[in-house]
C-alpha positions, -999 to +999 in steps of 0.1 A: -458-812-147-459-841-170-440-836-203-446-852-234-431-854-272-448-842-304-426-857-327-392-854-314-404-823-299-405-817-258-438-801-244-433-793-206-424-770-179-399-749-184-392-753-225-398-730-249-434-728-260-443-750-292-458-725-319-490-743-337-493-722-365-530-730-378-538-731-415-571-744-410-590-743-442-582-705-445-566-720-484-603-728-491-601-757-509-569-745-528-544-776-526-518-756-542-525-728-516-521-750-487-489-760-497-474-728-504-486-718-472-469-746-459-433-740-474-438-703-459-443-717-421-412-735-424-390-708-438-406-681-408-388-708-383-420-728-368-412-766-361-447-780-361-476-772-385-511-771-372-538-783-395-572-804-392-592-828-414-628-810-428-635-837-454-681-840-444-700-807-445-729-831-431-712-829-403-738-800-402-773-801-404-786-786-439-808-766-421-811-727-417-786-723-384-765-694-393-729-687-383-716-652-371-684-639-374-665-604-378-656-589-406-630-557-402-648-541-430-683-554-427-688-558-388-709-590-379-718-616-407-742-641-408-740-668-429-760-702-432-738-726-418-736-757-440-724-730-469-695-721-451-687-758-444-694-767-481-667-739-490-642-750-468-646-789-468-616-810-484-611-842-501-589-866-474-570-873-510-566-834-511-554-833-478-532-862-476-516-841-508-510-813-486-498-831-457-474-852-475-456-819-485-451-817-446-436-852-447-412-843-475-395-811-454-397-833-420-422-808-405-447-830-382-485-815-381-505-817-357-545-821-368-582-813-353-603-839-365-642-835-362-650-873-368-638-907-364-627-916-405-614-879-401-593-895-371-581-929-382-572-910-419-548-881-399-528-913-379-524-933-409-508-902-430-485-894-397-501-871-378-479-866-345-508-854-326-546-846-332-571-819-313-603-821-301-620-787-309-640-771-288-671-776-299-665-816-295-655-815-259-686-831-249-686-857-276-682-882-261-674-916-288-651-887-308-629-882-272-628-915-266-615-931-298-589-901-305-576-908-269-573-944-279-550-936-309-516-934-293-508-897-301-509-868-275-542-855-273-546-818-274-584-807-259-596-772-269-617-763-237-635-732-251-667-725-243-670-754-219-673-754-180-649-768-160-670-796-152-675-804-191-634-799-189-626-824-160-651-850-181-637-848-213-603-855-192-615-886-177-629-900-212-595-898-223-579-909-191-602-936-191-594-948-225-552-953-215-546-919-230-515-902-206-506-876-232-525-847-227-526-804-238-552-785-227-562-756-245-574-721-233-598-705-264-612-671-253-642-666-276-633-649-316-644-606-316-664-588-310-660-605-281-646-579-254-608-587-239-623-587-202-634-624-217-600-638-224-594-647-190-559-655-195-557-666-157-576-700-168-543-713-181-530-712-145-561-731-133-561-752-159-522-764-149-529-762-113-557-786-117-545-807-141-506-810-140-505-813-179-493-787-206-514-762-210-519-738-240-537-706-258-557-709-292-553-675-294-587-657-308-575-625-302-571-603-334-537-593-328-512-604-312-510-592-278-521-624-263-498-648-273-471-632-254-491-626-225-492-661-228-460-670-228-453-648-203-478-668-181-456-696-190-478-721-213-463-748-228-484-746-268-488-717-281-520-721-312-530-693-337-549-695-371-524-684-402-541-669-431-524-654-467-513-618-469-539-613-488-566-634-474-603-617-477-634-618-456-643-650-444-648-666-413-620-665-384-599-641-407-602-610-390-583-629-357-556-651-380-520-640-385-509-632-417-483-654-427-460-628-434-459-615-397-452-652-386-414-650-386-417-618-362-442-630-339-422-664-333-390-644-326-410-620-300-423-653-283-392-670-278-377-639-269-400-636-239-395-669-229-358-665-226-363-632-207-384-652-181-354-666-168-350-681-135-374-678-104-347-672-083-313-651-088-284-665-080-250-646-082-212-661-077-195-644-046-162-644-072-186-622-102-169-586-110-186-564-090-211-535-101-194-499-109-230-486-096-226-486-066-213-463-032-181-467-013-169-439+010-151-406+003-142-378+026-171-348+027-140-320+035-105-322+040-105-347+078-075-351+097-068-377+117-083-383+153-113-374+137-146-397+135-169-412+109-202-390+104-219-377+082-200-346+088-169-365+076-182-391+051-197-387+014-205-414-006-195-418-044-195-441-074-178-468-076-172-482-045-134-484-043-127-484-007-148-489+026-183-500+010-213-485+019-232-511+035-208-513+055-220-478+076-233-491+107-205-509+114-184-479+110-202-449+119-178-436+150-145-450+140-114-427+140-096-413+113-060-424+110-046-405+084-055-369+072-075-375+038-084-343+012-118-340+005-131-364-021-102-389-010-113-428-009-119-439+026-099-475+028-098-498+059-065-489+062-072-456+069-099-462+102-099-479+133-125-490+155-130-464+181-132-474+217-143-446+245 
């Protein structure tokens, strides 16, 4: 698998999943918010900060489409769309104010961008990286000029079909880009869990030989370290206030207060995962679990091994007991007590 830097960063095989913790616009327009959300990421121990650039809300149409999404206490709401945008858009003076707190405690930040000024504006503050969302997979002039910018593109491949997928890779391949995450996003609740479909991020590797990753919808936590367990390479999940009320994506974002823990699980797994293979120095201390052979009664010698004559005990002091096929039927040369350790020196090979 390819790997490539975010930052000074390493995304690849066999390294420690990157965390993306996502503040999105879950500050609503609160620049002070932002930030302190910001200085609370760094102290819970994540490296990168995942952001994006919502600076248009005609971006959508002022018309009557309505967004759903799940409240805990009110179930499905609707909501005309271009209010929710108009509530959650952000100056790009406002946001290079919050970014440039990200500059001051050397934390790179990764951002979705949702238009080309969006774009162009999140390079020239230093982004390290910027994400196509999911919704722009097919957009075509958007894919294309990101993949032109020089950072790693990161494509969000929700909701698209693997033939939208493979297209949006070739726009950016096209375009000289050789840096590129793709991103698994099961749909946001009430969607059921039997539409995750983890097993994508294995297709998605297997087809594509570049880092893979989760923006994890889910409205706990669960996911994420099935995901790591799957062993992606990003790991991506929305972080809203401790106190944050209903709004849209809040009921599946992290409260920043949990961060720390969740971070600590992850890389935990990963460590856990280990090696695919065991491999064990002949010269290691051996285990105290497991058998070597006593005498079952008091033997004297002349007799021969059985299981009429031979127990087996912890640890495994004298004659070992894989050894037992190749000793089944030797003699006894020495009388032994019951319970006594059965030594090499205490055997020979029988010959009739």
């Amino acid at each position: 698998m390819k790997t490539l830097c975010i930052d000074k960063y390493t995304v690849g095989e066999l390294l420690a999943p990157l965390f993306l913790p996502d503040i999105g616009t879950f500050f609503n327009q609160d620049v002070n918010s932002a930030r302190e959300m910001i200085v609370k990421i760094k102290e819970a121990g994540a490296l990168v900060l995942k952001g994006e650039t919502l600076h248009r809300s005609d971006i959508v149409l002022n018309d009557e489409t309505l967004e759903k999404y799940y409240s805990a206490k009110r179930g499905i709401i609707e909501e005309r769309y271009r209010e929710v945008i108009e509530r959650k858009v952000v100056s790009l003076e406002d946001y290079e104010k919050i970014f440039n707190l990200c500059k001051e405690i050397k934390m790179p930040f990764v951002l979705s961008v949702y238009d080309i000024e969006g774009a162009d504006f999140a390079i020239q503050i230093g982004a390290s990286a910027l994400k196509i969302a999911s919704s722009n997979i097919v957009h075509n002039v958007l894919v294309k000029h990101v993949a032109s910018l020089k950072v790693p593109i990161i494509i969000d491949t929700g909701k698209s079909t693997i033939e939208e997928i493979a297209r949006a890779v070739q726009w950016a391949q096209d375009t000289g880009c050789k840096d590129i995450i793709l991103e698994h996003s099961p749909e946001a609740p009430p969607s059921p869990l039997v539409n995750h479909n983890l097993r994508m991020l294995t297709t998605l590797k297997e087809i594509y030989n570049y880092p893979v990753g989760l923006s994890d919808h889910h409205s706990d936590d669960e996911m994420l370290y099935a995901a790591t367990a799957i062993g992606v390479q990003v790991l991506e999940k929305g972080i809203c206030p401790d106190n944050a009320e209903d709004d849209q994506d809040v009921y599946h974002a992290l409260p920043i207060g949990r961060l720390a823990e969740v971070i600590e699980k992850c890389n935990n797994i990963f460590t856990a995962m280990g090696e695919s293979m065991r491999y064990l120095p002949r010269d290691r201390k051996k285990y105290s679990a497991r058998m070597g052979l006593i005498a079952r009664r008091d033997v004297v010698s002349g007799e021969y091994l059985s299981l009429e004559t031979v127990d087996f005990a912890f640890p495994s002091k004298g004659i070992p007991v894989e050894q037992w096929d190749a000793v089944i039927g030797w003699e006894f040369t020495v009388d032994l007590p019951k319970g006594s350790i059965i030594s090499w020196g205490y055997v020979k090979y029988f010959s009739s």
